[in-house]
C-alpha positions as protocol buffer text, in pm:
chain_id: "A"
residue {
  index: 1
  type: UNK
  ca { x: -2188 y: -2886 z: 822 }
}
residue {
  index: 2
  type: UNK
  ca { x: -1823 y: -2846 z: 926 }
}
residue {
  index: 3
  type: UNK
  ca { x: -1731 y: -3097 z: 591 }
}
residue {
  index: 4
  type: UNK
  ca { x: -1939 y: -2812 z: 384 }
}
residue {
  index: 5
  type: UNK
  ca { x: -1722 y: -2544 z: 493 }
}
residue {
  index: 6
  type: UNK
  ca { x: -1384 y: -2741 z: 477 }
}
residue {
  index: 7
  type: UNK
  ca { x: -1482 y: -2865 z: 128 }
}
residue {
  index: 8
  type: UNK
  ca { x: -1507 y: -2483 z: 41 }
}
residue {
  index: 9
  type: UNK
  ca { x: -1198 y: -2348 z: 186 }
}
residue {
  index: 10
  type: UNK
  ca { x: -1021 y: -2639 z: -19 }
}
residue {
  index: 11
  type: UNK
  ca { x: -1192 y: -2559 z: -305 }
}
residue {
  index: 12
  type: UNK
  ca { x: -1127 y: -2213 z: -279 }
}
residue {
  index: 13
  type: UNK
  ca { x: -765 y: -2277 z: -201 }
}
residue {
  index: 14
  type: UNK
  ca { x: -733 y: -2508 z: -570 }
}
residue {
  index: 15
  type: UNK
  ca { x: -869 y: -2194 z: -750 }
}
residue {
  index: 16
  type: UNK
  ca { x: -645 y: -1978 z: -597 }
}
residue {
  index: 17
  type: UNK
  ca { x: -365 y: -2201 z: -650 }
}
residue {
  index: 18
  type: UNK
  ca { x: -458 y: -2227 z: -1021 }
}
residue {
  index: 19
  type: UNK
  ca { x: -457 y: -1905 z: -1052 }
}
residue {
  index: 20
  type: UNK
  ca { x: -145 y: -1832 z: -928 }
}
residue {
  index: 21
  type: UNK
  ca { x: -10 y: -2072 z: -1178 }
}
residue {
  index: 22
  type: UNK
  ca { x: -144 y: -2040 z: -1489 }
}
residue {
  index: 23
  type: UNK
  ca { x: 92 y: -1719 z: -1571 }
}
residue {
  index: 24
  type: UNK
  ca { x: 326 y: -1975 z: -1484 }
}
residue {
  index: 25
  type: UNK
  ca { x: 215 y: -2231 z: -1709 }
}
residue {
  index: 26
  type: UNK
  ca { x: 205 y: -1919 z: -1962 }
}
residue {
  index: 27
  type: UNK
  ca { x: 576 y: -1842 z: -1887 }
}
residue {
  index: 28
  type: UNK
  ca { x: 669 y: -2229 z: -1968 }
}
residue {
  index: 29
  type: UNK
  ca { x: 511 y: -2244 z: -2304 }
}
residue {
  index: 30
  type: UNK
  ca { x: 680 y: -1923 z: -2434 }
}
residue {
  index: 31
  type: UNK
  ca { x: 1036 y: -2045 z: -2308 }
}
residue {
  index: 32
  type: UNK
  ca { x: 941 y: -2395 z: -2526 }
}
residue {
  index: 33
  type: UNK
  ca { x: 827 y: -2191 z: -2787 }
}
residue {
  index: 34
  type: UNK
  ca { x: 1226 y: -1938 z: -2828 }
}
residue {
  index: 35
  type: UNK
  ca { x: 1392 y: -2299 z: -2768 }
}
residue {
  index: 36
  type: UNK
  ca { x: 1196 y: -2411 z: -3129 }
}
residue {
  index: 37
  type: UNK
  ca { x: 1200 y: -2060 z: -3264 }
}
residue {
  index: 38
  type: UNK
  ca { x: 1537 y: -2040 z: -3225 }
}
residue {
  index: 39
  type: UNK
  ca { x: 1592 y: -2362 z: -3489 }
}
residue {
  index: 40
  type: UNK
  ca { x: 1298 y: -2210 z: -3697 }
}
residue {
  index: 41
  type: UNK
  ca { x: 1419 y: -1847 z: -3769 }
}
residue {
  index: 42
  type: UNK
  ca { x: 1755 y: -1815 z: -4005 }
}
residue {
  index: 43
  type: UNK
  ca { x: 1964 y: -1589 z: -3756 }
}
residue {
  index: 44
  type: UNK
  ca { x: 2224 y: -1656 z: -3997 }
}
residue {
  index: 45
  type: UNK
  ca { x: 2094 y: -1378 z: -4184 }
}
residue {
  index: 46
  type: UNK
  ca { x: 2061 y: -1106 z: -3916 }
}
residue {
  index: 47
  type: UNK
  ca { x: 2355 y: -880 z: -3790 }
}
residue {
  index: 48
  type: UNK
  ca { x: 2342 y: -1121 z: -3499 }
}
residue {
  index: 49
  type: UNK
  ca { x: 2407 y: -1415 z: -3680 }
}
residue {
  index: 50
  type: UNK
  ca { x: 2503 y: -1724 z: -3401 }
}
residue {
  index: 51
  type: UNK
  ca { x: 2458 y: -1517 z: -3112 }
}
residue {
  index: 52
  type: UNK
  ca { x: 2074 y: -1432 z: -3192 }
}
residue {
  index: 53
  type: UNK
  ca { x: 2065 y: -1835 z: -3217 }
}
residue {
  index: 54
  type: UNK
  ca { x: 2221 y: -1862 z: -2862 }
}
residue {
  index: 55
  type: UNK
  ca { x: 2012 y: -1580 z: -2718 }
}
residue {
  index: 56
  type: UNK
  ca { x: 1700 y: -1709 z: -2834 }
}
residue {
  index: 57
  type: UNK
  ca { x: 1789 y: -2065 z: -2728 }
}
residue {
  index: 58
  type: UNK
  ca { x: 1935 y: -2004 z: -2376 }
}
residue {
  index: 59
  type: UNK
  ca { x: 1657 y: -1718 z: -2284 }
}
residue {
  index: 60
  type: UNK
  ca { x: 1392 y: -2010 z: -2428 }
}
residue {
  index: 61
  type: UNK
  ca { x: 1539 y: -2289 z: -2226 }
}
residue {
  index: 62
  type: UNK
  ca { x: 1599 y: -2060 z: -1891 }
}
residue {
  index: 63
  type: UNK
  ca { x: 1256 y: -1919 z: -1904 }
}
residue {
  index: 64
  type: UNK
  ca { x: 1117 y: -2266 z: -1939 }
}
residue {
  index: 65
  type: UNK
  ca { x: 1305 y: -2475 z: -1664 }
}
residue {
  index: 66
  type: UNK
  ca { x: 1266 y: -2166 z: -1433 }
}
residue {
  index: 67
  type: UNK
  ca { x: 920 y: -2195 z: -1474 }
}
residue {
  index: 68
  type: UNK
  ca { x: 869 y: -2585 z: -1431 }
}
residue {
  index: 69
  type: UNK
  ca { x: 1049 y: -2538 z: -1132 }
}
residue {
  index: 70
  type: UNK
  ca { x: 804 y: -2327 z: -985 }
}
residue {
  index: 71
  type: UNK
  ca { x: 512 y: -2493 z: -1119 }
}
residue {
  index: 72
  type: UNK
  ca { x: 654 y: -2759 z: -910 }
}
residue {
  index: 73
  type: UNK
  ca { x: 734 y: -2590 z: -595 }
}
residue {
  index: 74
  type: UNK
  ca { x: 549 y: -2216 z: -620 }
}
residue {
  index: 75
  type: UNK
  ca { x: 567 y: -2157 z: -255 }
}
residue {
  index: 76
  type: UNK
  ca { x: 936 y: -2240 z: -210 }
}
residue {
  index: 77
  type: UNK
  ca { x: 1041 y: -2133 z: -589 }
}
residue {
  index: 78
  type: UNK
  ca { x: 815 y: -1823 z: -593 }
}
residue {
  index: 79
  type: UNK
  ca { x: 1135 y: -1589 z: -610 }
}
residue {
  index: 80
  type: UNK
  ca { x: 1266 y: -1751 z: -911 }
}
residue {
  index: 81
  type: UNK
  ca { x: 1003 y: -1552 z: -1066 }
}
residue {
  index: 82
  type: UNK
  ca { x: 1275 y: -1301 z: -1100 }
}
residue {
  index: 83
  type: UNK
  ca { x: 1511 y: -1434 z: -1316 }
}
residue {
  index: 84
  type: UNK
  ca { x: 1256 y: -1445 z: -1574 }
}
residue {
  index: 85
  type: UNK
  ca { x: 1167 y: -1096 z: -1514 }
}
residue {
  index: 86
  type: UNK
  ca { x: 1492 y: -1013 z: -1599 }
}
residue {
  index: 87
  type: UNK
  ca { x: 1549 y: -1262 z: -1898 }
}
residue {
  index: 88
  type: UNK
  ca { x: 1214 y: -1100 z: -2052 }
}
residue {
  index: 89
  type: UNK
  ca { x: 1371 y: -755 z: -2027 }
}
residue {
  index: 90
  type: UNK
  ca { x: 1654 y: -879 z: -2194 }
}
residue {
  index: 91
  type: UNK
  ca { x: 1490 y: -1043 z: -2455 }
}
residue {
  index: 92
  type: UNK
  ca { x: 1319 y: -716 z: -2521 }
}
residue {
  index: 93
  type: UNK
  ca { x: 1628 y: -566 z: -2552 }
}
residue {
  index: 94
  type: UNK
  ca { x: 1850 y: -794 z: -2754 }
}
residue {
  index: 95
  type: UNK
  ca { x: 1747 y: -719 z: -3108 }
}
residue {
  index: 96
  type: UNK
  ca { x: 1888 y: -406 z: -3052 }
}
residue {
  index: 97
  type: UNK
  ca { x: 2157 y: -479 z: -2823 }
}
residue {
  index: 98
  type: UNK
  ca { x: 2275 y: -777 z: -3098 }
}
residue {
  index: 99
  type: UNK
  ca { x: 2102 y: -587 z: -3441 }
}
residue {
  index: 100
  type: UNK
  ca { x: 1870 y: -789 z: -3561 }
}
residue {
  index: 101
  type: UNK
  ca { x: 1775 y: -602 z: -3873 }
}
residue {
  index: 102
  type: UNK
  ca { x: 1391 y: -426 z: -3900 }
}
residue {
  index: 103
  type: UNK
  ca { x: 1317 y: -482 z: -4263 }
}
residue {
  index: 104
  type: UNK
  ca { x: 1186 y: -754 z: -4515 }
}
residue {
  index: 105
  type: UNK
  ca { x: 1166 y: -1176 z: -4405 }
}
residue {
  index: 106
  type: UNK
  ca { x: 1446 y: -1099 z: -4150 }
}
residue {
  index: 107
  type: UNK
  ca { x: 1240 y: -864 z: -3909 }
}
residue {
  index: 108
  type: UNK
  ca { x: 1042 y: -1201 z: -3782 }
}
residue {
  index: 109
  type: UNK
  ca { x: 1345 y: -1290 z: -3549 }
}
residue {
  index: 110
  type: UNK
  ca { x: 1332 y: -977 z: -3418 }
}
residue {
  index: 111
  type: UNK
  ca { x: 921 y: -978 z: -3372 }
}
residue {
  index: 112
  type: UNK
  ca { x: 963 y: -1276 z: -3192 }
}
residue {
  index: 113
  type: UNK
  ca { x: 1206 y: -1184 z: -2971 }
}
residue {
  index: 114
  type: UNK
  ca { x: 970 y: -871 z: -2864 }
}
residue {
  index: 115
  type: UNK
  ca { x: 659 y: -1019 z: -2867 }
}
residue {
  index: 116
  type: UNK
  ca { x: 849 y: -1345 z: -2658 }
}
residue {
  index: 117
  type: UNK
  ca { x: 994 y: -1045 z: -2457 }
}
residue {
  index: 118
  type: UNK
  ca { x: 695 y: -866 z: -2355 }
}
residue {
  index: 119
  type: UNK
  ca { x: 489 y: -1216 z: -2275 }
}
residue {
  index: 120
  type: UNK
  ca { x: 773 y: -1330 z: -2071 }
}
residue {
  index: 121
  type: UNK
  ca { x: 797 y: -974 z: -1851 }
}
residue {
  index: 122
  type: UNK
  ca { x: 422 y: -954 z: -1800 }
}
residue {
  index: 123
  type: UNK
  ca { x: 332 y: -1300 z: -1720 }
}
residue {
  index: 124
  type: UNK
  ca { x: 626 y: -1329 z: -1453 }
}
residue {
  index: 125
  type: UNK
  ca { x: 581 y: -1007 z: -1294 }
}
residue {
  index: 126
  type: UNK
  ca { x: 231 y: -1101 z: -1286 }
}
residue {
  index: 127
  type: UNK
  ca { x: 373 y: -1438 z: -1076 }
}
residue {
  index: 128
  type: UNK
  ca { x: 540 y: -1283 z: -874 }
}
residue {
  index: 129
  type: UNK
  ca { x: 307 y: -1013 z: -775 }
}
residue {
  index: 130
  type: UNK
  ca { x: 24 y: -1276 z: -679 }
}
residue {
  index: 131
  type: UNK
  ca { x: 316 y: -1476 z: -483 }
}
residue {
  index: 132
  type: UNK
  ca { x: 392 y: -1188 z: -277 }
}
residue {
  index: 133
  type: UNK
  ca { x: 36 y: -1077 z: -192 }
}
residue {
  index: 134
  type: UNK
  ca { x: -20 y: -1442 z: -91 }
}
residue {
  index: 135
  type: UNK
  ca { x: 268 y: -1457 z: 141 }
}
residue {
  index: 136
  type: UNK
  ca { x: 203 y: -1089 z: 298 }
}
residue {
  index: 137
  type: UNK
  ca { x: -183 y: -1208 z: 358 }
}
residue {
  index: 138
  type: UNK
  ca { x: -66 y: -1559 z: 478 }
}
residue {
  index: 139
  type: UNK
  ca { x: 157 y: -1346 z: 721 }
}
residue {
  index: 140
  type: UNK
  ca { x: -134 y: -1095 z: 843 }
}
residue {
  index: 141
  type: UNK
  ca { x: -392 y: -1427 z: 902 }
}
residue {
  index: 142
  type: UNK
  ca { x: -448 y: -1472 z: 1187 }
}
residue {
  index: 143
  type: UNK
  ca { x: -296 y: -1798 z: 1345 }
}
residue {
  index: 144
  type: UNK
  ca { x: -52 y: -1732 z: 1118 }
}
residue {
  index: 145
  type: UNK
  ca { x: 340 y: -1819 z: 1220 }
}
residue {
  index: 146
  type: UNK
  ca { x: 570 y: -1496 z: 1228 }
}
């Protein structure tokens, strides 16, 4: 009986780490996806030019390794979450900041950048939220260390 119940816990304990990472996993394929889109878009014909390229890249390639690393290590990582947080505002804000332009072919660099943006945001403060309700909970167990 007492394998039964461990088998549960553990099994419970996989789907809740899962869960925790698969906005993770989410955040990691949108920074791949800016480090391509930033060779597949022409920024060479928005306002922005080279820095839209740079932006795109560097936001991409951040966004990605931060989240590998806490795909790794979630636990110890877990407040790396905010850096993308932050890099998903920005990227929400840089077609204005840098003037991407809103009309014809061009306005696709700019939709990506939002749309990259806004995944980027939600999915890590998602991350982050679960991550903090798992260590406040872990902390109120009891049995728990202080």
């Amino acid at each position: 009986m007492a394998k039964i119940g461990t088998a549960t816990k553990q099994g419970a304990r996989d789907q809740k780490m899962r869960e925790g990472r698969l906005p993770i996993a989410a955040e990691f394929l949108v920074g791949a996806w800016l480090v391509v889109a930033a060779f597949v878009f022409s920024y060479s014909v928005t306002l922005a030019g080279s820095a839209g390229f740079w932006n795109v890249l560097l936001c991409g390639a951040v966004v990605a390794v931060v989240a590998a690393v806490r795909l790794v290590a979630p636990r110890a990582a877990a407040w790396l979450g905010l850096i993308n947080v932050v890099v998903g505002f920005w990227l929400i804000a840089s077609p204005f900041a840098l003037g991407y332009p809103a009309e014809g072919h061009r306005d696709a660099a700019k939709t990506n950048a939002l749309v990259a943006g806004i995944l980027v945001a939600i999915f890590s403060v998602t991350a982050v939220t679960v991550a903090a309700r798992r260590k406040a909970a872990a902390r109120h167990r009891p049995g728990a260390p202080s």
